[in-house]
C-alpha positions in Angstrom: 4.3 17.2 -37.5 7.6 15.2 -36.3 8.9 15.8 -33.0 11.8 18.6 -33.4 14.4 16.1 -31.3 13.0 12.3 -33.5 16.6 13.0 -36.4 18.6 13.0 -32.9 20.5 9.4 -32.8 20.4 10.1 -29.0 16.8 11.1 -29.0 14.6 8.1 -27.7 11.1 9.5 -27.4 9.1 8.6 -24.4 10.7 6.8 -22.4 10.9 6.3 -18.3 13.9 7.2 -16.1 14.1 3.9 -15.3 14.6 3.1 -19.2 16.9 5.9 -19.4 19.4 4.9 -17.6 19.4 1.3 -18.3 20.0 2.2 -21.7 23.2 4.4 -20.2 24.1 1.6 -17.9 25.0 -0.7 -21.2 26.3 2.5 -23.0 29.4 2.6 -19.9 28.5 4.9 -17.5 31.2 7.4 -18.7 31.4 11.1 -17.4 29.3 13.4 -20.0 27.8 10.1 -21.8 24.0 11.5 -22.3 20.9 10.8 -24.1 17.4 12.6 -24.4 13.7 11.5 -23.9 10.7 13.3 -23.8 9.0 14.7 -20.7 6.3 13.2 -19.6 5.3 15.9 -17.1 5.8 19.1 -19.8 3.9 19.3 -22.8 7.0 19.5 -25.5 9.2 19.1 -23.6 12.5 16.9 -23.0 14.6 15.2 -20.2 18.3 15.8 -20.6 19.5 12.0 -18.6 23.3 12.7 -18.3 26.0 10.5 -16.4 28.5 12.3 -14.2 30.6 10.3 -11.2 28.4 7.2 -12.0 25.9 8.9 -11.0 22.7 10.0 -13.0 21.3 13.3 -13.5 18.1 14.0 -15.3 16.9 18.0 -16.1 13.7 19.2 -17.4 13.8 20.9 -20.9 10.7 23.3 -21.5 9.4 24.5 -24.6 8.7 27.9 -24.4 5.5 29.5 -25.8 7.8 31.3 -28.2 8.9 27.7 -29.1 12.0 28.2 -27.5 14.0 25.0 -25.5 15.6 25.8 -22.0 16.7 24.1 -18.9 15.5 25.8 -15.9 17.6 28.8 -14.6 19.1 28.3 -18.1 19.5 30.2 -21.7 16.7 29.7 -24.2 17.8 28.0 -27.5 15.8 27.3 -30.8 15.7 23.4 -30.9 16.8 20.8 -28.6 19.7 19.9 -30.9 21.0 23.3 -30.6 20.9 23.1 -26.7 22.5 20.0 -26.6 24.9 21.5 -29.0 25.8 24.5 -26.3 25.8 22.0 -23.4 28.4 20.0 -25.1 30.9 23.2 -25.3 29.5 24.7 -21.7 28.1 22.7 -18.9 26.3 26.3 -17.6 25.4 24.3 -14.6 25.4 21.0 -15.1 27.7 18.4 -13.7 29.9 18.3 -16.8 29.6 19.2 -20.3 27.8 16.7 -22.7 31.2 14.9 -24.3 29.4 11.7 -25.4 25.9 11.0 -27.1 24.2 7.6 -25.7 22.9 6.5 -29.2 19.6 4.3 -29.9 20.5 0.7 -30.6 19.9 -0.5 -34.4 16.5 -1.2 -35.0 15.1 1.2 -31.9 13.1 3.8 -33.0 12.4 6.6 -30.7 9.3 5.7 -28.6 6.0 7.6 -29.5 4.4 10.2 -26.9 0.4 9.4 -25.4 0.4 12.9 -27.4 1.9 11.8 -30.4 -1.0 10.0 -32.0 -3.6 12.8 -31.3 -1.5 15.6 -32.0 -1.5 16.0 -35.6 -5.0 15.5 -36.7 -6.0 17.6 -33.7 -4.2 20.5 -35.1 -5.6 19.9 -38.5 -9.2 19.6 -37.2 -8.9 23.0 -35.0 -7.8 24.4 -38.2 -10.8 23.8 -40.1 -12.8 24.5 -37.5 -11.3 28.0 -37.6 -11.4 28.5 -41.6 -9.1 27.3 -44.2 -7.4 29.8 -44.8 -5.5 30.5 -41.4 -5.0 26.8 -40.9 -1.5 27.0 -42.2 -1.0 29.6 -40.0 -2.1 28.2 -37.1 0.0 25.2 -37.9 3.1 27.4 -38.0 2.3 28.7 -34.3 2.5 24.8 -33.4 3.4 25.2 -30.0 0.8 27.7 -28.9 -1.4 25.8 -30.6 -0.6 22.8 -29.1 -0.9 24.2 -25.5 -4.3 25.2 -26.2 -5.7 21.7 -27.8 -3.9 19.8 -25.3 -6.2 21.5 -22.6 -8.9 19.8 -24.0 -7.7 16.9 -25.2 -9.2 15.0 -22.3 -12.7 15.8 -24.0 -12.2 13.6 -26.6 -11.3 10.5 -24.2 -13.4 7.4 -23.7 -13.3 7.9 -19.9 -14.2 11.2 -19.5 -18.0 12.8 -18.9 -18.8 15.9 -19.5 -22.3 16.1 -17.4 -22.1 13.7 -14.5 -23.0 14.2 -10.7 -20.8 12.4 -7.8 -24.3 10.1 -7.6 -24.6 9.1 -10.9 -20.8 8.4 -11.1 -20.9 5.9 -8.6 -23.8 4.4 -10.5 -22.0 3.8 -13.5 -18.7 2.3 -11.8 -20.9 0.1 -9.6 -22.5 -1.2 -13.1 -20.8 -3.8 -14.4 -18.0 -5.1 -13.4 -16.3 -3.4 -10.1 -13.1 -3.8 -11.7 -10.6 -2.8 -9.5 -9.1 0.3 -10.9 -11.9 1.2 -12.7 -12.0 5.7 -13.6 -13.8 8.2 -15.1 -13.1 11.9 -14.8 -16.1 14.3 -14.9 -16.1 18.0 -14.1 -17.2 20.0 -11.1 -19.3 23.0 -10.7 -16.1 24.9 -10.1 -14.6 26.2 -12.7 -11.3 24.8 -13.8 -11.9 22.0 -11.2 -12.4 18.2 -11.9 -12.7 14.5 -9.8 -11.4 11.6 -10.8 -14.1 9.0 -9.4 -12.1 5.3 -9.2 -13.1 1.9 -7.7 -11.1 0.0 -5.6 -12.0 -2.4 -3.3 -15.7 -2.6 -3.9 -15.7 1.2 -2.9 -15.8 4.5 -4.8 -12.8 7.2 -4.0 -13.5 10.7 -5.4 -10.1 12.8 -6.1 -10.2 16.7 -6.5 -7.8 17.3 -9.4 -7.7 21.3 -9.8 -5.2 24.1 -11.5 -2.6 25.8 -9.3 -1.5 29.3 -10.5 0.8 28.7 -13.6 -2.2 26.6 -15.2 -1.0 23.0 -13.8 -3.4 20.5 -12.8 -2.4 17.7 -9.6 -4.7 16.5 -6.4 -3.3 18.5 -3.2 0.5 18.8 -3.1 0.7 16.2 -6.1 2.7 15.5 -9.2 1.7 18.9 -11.2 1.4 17.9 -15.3 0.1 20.5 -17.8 -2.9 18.4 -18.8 -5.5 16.3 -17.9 -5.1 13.7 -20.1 -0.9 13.8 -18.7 -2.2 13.1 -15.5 -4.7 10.0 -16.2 -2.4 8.6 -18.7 1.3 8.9 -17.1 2.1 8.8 -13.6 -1.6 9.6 -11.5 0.3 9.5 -7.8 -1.4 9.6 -4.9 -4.6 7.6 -5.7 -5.3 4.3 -4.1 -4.9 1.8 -6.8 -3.6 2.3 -10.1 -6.2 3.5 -13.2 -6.0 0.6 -15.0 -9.9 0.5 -17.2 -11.7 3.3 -18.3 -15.8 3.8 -17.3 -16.4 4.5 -21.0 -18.7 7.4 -22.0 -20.9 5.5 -25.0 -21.9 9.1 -26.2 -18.9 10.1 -26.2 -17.4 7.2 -27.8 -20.0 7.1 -30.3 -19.0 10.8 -31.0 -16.0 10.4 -31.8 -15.3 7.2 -33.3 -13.0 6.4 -29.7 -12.8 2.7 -29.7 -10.6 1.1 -26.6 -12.6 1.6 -22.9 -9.3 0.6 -21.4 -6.3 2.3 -20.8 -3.2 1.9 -22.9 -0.3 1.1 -21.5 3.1 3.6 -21.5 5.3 2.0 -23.7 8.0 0.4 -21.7 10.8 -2.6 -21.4 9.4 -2.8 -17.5 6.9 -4.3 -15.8 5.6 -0.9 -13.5 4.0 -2.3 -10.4 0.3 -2.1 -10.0 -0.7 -0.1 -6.5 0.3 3.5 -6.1 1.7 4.5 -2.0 2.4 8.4 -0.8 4.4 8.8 2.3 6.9 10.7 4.0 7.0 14.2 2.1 5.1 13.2 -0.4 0.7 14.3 -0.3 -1.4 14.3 -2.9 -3.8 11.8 -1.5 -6.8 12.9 -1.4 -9.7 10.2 -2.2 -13.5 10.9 -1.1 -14.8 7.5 -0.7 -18.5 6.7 -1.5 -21.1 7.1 1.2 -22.4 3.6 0.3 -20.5 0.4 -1.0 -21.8 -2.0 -3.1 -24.8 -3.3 -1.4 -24.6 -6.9 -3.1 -20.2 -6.7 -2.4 -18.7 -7.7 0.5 -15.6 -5.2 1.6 -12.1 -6.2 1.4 -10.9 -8.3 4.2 -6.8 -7.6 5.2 -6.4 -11.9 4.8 -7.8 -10.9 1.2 -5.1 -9.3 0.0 -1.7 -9.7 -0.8 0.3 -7.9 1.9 -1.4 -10.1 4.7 0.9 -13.5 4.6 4.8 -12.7 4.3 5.9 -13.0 0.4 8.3 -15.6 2.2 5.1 -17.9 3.5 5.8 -20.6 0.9 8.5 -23.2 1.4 9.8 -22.3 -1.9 10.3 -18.6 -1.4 12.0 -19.2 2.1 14.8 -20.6 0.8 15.9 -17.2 -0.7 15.4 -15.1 2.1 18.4 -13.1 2.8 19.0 -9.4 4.0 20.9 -8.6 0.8 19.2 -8.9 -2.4 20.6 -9.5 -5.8 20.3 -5.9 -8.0 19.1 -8.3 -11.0 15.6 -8.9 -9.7 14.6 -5.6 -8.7 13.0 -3.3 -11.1 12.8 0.2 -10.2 9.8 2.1 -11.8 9.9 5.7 -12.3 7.9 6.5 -10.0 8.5 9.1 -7.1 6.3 7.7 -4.1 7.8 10.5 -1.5 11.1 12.2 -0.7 12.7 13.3 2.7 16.3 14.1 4.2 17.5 10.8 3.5 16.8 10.2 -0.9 13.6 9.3 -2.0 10.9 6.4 -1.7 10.4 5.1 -5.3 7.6 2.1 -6.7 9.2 -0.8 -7.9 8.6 -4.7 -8.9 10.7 -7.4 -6.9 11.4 -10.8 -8.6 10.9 -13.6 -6.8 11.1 -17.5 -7.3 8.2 -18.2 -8.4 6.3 -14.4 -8.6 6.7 -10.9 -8.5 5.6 -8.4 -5.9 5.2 -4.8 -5.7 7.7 -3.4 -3.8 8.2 0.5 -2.0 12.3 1.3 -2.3 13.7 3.5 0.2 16.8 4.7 -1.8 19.0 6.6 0.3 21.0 9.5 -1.2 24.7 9.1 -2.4 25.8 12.5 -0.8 24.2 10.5 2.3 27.2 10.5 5.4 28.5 7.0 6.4 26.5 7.8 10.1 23.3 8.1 8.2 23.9 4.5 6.1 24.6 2.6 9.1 21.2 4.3 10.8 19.3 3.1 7.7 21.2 -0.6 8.0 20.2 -0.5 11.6 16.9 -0.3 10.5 16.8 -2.5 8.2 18.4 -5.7 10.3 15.6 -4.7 12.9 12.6 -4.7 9.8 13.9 -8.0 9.0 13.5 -9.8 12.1 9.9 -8.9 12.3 7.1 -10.5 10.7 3.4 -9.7 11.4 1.0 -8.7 9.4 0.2 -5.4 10.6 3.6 -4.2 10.1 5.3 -3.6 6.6 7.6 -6.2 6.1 11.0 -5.1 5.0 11.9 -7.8 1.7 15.6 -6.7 2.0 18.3 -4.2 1.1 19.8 -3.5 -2.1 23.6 -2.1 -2.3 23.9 -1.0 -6.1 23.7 2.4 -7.3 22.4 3.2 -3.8 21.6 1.6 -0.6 17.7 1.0 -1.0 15.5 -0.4 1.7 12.9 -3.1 -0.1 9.6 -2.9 1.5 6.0 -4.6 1.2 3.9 -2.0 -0.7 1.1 -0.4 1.1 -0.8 1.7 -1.3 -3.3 3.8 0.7 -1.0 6.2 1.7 -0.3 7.5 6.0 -3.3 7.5 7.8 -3.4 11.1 8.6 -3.7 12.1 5.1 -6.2 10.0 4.5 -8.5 10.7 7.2 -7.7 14.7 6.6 -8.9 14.1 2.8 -11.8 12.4 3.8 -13.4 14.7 6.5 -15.7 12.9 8.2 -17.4 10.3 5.9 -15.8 7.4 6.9 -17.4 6.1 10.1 -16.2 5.7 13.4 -16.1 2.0 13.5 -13.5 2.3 10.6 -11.4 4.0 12.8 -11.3 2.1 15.7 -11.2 -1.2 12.9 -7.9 0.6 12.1 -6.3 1.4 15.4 -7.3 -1.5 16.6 -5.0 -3.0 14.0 -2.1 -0.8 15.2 -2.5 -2.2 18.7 -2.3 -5.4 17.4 1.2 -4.6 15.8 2.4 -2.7 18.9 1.4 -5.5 21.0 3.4 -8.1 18.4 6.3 -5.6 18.5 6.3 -5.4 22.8 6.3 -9.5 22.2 9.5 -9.6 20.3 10.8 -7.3 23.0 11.0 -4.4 20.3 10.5 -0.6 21.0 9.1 1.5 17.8 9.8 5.6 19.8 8.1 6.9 16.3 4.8 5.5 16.6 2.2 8.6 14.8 -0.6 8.6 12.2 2.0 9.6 9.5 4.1 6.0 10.2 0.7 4.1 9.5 0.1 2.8 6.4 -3.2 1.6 4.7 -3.2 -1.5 2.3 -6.6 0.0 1.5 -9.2 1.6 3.9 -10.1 -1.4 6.1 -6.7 -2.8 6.5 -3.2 -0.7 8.1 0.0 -1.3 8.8 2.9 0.3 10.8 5.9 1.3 9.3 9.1 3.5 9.7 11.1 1.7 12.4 14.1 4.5 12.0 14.2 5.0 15.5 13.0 1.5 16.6 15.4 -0.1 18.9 15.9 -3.6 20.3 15.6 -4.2 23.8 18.1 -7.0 25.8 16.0 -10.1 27.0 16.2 -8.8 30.7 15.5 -4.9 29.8 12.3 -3.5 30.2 13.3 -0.2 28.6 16.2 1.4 26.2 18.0 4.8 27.5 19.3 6.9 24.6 22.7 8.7 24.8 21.6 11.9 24.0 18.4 13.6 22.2 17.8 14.2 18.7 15.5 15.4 16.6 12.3 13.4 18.2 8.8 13.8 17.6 8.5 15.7 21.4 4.2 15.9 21.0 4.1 12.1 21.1 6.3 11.4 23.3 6.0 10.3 27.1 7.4 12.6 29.7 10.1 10.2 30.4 11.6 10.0 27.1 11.6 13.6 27.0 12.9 14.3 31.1 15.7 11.2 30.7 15.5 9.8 27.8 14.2 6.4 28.7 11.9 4.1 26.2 9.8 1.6 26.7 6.7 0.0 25.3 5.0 2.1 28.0 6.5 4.9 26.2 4.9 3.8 23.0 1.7 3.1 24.6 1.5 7.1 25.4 2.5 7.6 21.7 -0.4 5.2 20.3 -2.7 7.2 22.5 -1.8 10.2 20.7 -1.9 8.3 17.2 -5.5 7.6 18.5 -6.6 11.2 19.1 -5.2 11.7 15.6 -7.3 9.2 14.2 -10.3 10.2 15.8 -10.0 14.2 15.0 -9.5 13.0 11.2 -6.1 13.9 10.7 -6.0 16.8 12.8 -3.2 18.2 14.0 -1.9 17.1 18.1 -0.7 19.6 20.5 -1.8 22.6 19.0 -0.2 25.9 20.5 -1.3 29.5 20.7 -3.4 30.7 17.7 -3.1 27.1 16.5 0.7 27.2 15.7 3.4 24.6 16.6 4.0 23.6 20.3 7.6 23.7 21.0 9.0 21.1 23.2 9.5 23.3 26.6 5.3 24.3 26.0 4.5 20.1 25.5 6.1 19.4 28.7 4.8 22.2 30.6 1.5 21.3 29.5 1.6 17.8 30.1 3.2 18.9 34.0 0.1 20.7 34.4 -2.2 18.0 34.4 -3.4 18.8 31.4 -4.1 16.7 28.2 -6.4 16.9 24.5 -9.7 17.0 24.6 -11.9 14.7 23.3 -12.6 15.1 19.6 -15.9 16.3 18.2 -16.8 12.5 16.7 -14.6 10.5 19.5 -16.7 7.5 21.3 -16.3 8.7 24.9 -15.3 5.0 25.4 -12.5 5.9 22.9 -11.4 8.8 24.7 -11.6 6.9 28.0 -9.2 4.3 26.1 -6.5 7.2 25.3 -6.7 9.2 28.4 -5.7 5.7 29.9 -2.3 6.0 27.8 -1.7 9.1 29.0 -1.5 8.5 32.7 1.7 9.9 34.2 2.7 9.4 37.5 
């Protein structure tokens, strides 16, 4: 059953964005030059990539259940040919009309889906399994059809088991090698829930991957993809590490002849970095580590990993260190880590002299006003002075087709998040192991005469759960050698509930000031994510109620599982005289 788009000259199959519009970059980046790829989110369905301004634009084409084609907010057409045929005479919406097809180099051959391969002989199967006679039939309902194998094409998969408690899941990924990266999926006793158990760090992470209304499966506020196998196989955000090697279901295997335990790779000209990272905007972390690690394993130590020493601590590398890096060696995946007023945070791989590292790529957006690029330069010439390894190192800048911010990778997503996802099962003593790290920054960052004024749980990073850093130094500032504080020239919009009374009365900052902020990040950590400053009826404080309250003497209370030492600790940050 060919794909209704593979006679298209312009039609490349499954491809990335990143692919995309590489392929339109050596095509000449004129207005209307197009090409389309298949979705990797929609079952049947296609990715319009379109160039307009030099800019790109990418929209979703869905297949209807009447086997239909339409962009959304758009008219329904029979084929994808046909739609590109209207968009070509009527933009309807889009930037510009379609004026000039991106065709496949000789010798490429549109890219086959993780679909593709299964697709055919599935149909054929469920069509003898439901008589001979209508299997022609059902074949000519394709799409319907489809839909409903596709929901349970997951079953058929080495890594997933059909009868498997949380227990005996972490039995079988501890067997063996503890391969970071190392899945299974298994269902729950919910109906139309699953978890995806994976191994990372010597430690088993639980994800609960469930259906929204419209029949989509993500974790909590993730990526949403109309199957299970979608998610697994394509772009899984949100987890801790990467899936990289099924935990193979022998009966299952056996059963159906499946052959490979590890996961194939999506076809593509890039090297996609290896750790996944959520921030800003951006949830869908939601891991629920293992009550016990590996007995025989020691954990992960932060000088064990990769993030620890500066990429710049060999000789070698030094002697490329510069604020501005060369477009040629970045690669940027398509991957959407988080989004927020400025762009988008997207994965990537930086090339360096003598290795590559994963990278996070603050892209900034092109409608972006010049007051807003110099803000984001500001920030990164202050990154770039620091080095530590508690905070995320900024690699450099990129000016291409956007400013991006490079930045180490840190792929355990904000700290709130984490600690929200996993109630109360980690311990105490990984908390405190955790802030304690965040001092550590904060006192490198008082050292170097630097003020961070955004210090929360959401601007904490984890490397993985033993090991964070602090990031987001948008409204850090850089004192003069004889100041002892920075006074800002008027108030923006500033995170009020973690801020000292002084910077909120005259807008003065200090690393006192932050000290009253990491006591807050503190009560954050030790509620497990839990929301600070709470107003009536557990809404939002406004700023008038936070100082009111604070004039009043009054402060949090101790959370339920806070160390009254701990609490001692942050009450101490919060004096105020």
């Amino acid at each position: 059953m060919p794909d209704p788009a593979a006679h298209l000259p312009f039609f490349y199959g499954s491809i990335s964005r990143a692919e995309a519009e590489e392929h339109l970059k050596l095509a000449g980046m004129a207005d209307g030059l197009f090409l389309l790829r298949q979705c990797l989110r929609s079952l049947g369905g296609y990715v319009l990539s379109l160039v307009h301004d030099v800019r790109f634009h990418h929209f979703s084409i869905e297949r209807q259940l009447n086997g239909t084609y339409a962009i959304a907010g758009g008219k329904a057409h029979c084929g994808p040919a046909e739609l590109c045929e209207f968009y070509s005479r009527d933009p309807d919406g889009l930037p510009c009309n379609l004026r000039k097809p991106c065709n496949r180099p000789p010798g490429f051959e549109p890219q086959p889906g993780v679909f593709d391969s299964l697709r055919d002989a599935m149909v054929r199967d469920y069509g003898r399994q439901t008589g001979e006679a209508l299997e022609q039939a059902i074949i000519s309902q394709a799409p319907q059809v489809e839909k409903l194998i596709a929901t349970t094409a997951h079953e058929r998969m080495p890594w997933y088991h059909s009868s498997l408690s949380r227990e005996e899941a972490e039995r079988k990924l501890y067997s063996g090698a503890q391969t970071d990266g190392k899945f299974l999926l298994r269902p729950r006793k919910e109906q139309g829930t699953y978890a995806l158990s994976l191994i990372y760090g010597k430690t088993v992470y639980h994800y609960l991957i469930s259906q929204d209304k419209a029949g989509k499966y993500c974790i909590p506020e993730g990526t949403k993809f109309d199957t299970l196998w979608q998610y697994l196989k394509l772009k899984a955000d949100g987890l801790i590490y990467c899936l990289k090697e099924a935990c193979p279901n022998n009966s299952a295997s056996a059963a159906t002849g499946a052959a490979a335990p590890t996961l194939p790779a999506h076809p593509s000209t890039f090297t996609h970095p290896q750790r996944r990272i959520d921030t800003l905007n951006s949830d869908g972390y939601t891991p629920e580590p293992a009550r016990l690690a590996s007995p025989d394993k020691p954990r992960p130590m932060p000088m064990d990993t990769s993030v620890y020493e500066s990429p710049y601590s060999d000789p070698e590398e030094l002697k490329d260190k510069k604020l501005f890096l060369k477009r040629e060696n970045l690669l940027v995946a398509d991957i959407e880590l988080g989004c927020g007023n400025f762009g988008s945070v997207r994965q990537g791989v930086y090339r360096m002299r003598k290795k590559q590292i994963d990278v996070a790529i603050k892209v900034l957006k092109h409608s972006t006003e010049k007051a807003d690029k110099d803000e984001m330069m500001r920030e990164a010439q202050i990154m770039h002075q620091l080095d530590n390894p508690y905070i995320v190192r900024l690699i450099g800048v990129c000016r291409a087709e956007a400013l991006m911010l490079v930045m180490e990778m840190a792929g355990g997503g904000p700290l709130h998040k984490f600690l929200v996802s996993m109630g109360e099962e980690i311990p105490v003593s990984n908390v405190a192991e955790l802030l304690h790290q965040v001092s550590m920054g904060m006192k490198y960052l008082e050292e170097k005469n630097f003020v961070h004024r955004d210090l929360a749980a959401r601007n904490v990073l984890l490397v993985n759960r033993h090991y964070a850093k602090i990031s987001d130094f948008g409204l850090s500032k850089a004192l003069g050698a004889d100041d002892s504080y920075y006074t800002a020239r008027s108030a923006g919009k500033w995170p009020l509930k973690w801020y000292a009374p002084e910077c909120i009365n005259f807008r003065k900052f200090s690393s006192r000031s932050d000290v009253w902020s990491y006591g807050v990040t503190m009560w954050e950590a030790f509620s497990y994510g839990h929301k600070a400053l709470q107003g009536r009826r557990g809404g939002k404080m406004k700023g008038p109620e936070v100082l009111d309250f604070i004039k009043q003497g009054k402060r949090m209370e101790c959370p339920p599982e806070c160390p009254p030492e701990m609490y001692a600790l942050m009450s101490d940050c919060w004096i105020y005289k």
